[in-house]
N, C-alpha and C positions, 0 to 999 in steps of 0.2 A: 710546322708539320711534324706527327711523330710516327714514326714506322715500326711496327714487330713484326721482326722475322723470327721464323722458329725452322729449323734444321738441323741432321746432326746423327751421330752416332758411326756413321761413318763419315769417310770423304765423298762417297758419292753425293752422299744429303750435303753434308755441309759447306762443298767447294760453289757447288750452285748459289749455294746461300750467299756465302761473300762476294761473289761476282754481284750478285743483283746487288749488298748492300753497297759496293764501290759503285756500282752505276748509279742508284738511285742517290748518293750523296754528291756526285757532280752533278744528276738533274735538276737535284730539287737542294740549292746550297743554303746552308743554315739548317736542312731538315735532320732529326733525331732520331737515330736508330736504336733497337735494343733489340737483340737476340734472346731467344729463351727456348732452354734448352736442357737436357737430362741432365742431371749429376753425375761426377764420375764419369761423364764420357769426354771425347776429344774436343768437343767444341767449347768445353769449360777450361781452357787451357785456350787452342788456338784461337779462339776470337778475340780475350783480351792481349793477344797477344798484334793485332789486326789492329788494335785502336779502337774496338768496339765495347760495349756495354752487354753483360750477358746477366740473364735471371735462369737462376736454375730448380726444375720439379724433380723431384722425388716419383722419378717413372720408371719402366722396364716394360720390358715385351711381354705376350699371351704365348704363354707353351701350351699348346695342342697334346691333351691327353694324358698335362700335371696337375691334378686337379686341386694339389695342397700349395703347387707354385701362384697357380692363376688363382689362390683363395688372396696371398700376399699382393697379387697384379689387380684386385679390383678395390682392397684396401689402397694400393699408390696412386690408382687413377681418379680416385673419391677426393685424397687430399693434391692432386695435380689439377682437378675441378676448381677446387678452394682457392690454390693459391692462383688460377689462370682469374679467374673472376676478380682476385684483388689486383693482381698485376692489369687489368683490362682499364679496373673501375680509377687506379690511381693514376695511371700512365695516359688513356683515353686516345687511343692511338686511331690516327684516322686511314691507316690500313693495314692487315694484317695478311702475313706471307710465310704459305708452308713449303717448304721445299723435302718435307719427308722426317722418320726419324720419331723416336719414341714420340718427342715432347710437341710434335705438332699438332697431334690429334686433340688435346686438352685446350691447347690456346685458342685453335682454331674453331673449336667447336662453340666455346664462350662467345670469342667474336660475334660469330654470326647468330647470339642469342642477343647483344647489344645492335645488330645489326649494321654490325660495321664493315664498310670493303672489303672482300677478301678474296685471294686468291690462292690456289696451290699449284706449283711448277711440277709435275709430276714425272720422271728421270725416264722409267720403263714402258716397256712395251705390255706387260700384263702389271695393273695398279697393284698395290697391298688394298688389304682390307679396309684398312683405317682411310686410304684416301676415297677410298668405294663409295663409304658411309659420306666421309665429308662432302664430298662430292655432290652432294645432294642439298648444299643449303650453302657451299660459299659461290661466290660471284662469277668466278671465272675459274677454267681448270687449264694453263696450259701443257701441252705436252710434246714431246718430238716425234711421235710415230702415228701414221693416219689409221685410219678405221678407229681409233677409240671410243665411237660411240655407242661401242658396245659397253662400256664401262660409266659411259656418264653422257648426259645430257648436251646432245651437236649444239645448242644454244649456248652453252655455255663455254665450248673446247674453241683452241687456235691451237694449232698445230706453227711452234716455233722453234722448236728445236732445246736442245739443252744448254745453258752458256758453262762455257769452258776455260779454262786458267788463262790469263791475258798471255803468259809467258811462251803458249803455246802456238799462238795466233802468228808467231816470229819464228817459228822454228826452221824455214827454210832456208832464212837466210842465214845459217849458223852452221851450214854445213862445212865449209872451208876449215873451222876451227877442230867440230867434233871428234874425227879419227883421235889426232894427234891429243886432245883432251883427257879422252879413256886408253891411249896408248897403244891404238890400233892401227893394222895395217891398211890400205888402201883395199882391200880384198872385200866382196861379200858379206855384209855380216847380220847376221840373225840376234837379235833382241829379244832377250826372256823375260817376261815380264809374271809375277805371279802373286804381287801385291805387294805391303809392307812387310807383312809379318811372314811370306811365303806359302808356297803351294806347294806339300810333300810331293803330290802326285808328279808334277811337270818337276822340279828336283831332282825326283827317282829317275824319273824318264833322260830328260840332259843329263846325267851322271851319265845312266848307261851310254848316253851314245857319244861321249867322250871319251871313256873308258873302253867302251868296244869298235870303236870307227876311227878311221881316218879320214880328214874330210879335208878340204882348201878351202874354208870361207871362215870369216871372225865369228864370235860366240861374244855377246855382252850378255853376262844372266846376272838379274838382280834374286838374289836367290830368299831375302828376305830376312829378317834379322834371328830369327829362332833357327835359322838352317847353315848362316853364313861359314861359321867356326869350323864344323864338321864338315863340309865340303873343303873348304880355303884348305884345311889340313890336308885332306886327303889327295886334293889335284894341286897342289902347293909346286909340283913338279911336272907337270903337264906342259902343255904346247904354248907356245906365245901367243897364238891367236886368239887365245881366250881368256877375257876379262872378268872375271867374279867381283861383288859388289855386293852389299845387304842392301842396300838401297841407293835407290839413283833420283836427287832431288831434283838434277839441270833434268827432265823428261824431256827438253827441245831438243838438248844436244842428241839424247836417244834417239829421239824418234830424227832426228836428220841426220843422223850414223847410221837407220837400219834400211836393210832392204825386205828382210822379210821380220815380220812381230809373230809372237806366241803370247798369247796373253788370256788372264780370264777375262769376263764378259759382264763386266760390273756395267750400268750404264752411261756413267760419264766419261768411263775408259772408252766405251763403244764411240759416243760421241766425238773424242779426242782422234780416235782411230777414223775414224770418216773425215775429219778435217785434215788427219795425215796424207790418206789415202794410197794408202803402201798396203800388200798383200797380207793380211793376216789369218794369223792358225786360232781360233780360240777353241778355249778349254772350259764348259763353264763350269764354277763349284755346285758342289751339290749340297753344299751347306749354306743357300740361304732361302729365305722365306718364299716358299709358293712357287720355287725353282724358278725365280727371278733372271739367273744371269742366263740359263737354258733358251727362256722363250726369246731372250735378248738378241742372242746366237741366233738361233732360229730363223729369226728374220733376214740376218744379214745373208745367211747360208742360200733359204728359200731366193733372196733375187743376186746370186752367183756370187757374193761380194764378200765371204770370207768362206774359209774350210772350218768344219765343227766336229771335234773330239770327243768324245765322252769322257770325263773323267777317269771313270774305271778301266778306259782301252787307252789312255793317255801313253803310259809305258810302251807297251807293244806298239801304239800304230803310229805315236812322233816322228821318232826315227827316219821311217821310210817314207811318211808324209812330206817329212820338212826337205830330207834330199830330191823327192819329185820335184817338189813347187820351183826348191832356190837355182834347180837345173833346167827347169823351165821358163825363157823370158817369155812366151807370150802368154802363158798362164800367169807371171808376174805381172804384165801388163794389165792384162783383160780383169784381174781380184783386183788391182789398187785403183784402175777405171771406176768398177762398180760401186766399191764403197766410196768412195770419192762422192760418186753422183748423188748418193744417199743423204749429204750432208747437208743440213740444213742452215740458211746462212745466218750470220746477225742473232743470233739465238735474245742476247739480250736488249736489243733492242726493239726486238717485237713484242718482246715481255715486257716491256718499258711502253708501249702503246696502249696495250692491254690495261694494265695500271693506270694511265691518262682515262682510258673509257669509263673503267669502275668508278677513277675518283671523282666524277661527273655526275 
């Protein structure tokens, strides 16, 4: 058997990705994976680094309103056509899986011109465009949040949830170790979360209220690697409760150190946070596509199960946000109840049922 996955561009595309290709390599043993995937992005690095096979398109995104960018995006997409079609016709793969991400839309579109299996794992709660379209000619769409048949066809959706890093799935029982890991007191402690690369906005805002507050609970803030230098210097002198970090790769240990998270509202962070189920603040960016990480929030917000900041009020309303919540236990209780419930279980092994139906 031979399998194309295509995901990628970020980790939210591409962590899905690898989860399914480890599952599907213990299912189906001796079966052939290859990834394909944009150039120059992260997946061309991470996956062979996984033990996997990657083929890379000469792709990028549609800027809305560039009309000399999107003249060079339909030139990439013409030759990302080309090479999905020689990639389909040499490899002849008898399923093809989009989990998101420039270079899905090409592969997966050729597939189902060979009529071959295919499915798309879709992360959000409102799709991108590209899955809209797809969505209408591969075999199955699955996704984690119900009502989506406003976006695509109830014959074709399972609602399975998102699969999420195995690492994570352990993270309770790792609590004993964690404090003392990141050199924290036994005390409260709040988890900044604001990606890899960081989030000036939530930055700006935990600066101030370490700078201007005294508080009694720990501070873990990953502050993200463009930001690390400039804060570590300036609070190089501050309080012992608080842990600075550019990036935090144990996320078990995180998340079984925190009591309260701040974090943006990417969808497989959302995901991971409901398998937590600890009280979270999100923040979502306003810099991604179709305000993706907003409608994400949205949801949790709508059935009580997280608090939602606006970006641009992130500053001002953190502060006094984060001291209500972390001083309130049954408000800490009743948000990590919520999302908790939210969570949907076995993500990958329903998506692994799904796949058994198609290849039938």
């Amino acid at each position: 058997m031979k399998i194309i996955i295509s995901g990628g561009g970020t980790g939210g595309h591409l962590f899905p990705a690898l989860a399914l290709a480890d599952a599907l390599s213990k299912e189906y043993s001796g079966c052939e994976i290859i990834f394909v995937g944009a150039k120059n992005k992260m997946e061309m690095e991470i996956v062979p680094n996984r033990g996997y096979k990657i083929k890379g398109l000469y792709i990028s995104g549609f800027h809305r309103g560039e009309i000399i960018r999107n003249l060079f995006f339909l030139f990439k997409l013409f030759i990302s056509l080309i090479n999905s079609f020689f990639i389909i016709i040499k490899n002849k793969p008898d399923l093809v899986i989009g989990t998101g991400g420039f270079a899905s839309g090409p592969i997966l579109f050729c597939a189902t011109i060979f009529n071959i299996p295919t499915l798309i794992q879709e992360q959000n709660s409102f799709p991108g465009i590209t899955n809209r379209i797809l969505g209408k000619f591969v075999n199955k769409v699955c996704v984690s949040y119900d009502n989506m048949n406003r976006y695509f066809k109830s014959s074709k959706l399972s609602v399975t949830g998102n699969p999420i890093r195995e690492s994570i799935l352990c993270f309770n029982k790792k609590q004993s170790k964690s404090h003392s890991f990141f050199g924290l007191s036994n005390k409260k402690t709040v988890l900044i979360l604001g990606g890899s690369l960081g989030a000036h906005s939530i930055n700006k805002a935990v600066y101030n209220l370490i700078k201007n507050n005294e508080f009694d609970f720990n501070i873990l803030w990953q502050t993200g690697k463009l930001y690390y230098d400039k804060i570590q210097s300036d609070l190089i002198l501050r309080k012992e409760n608080i842990k600075i970090v550019p990036f935090i790769s144990e996320m078990d240990l995180a998340f079984s150190v925190a009591d309260v998270i701040v974090s943006r509202a990417g969808a497989i962070t959302i995901s991971e946070l409901m398998f937590v189920g600890k009280p979270v603040i999100l923040v979502p960016s306003p810099n991604v596509a179709e305000n993706h990480q907003y409608k994400n929030a949205k949801v949790l917000k709508d059935q009580n199960a997280a608090l939602l900041i606006q970006d641009k009020q992130v500053v001002e309303d953190l502060p006094k946000i984060l001291f209500s919540v972390i001083e309130n236990k049954q408000e800490i209780k009743s948000l990590g109840k919520n999302i908790k419930a939210m969570y949907n279980n076995n993500a990958v092994d329903k998506i692994l049922i799904e796949i058994k139906k198609i290849l039938k």
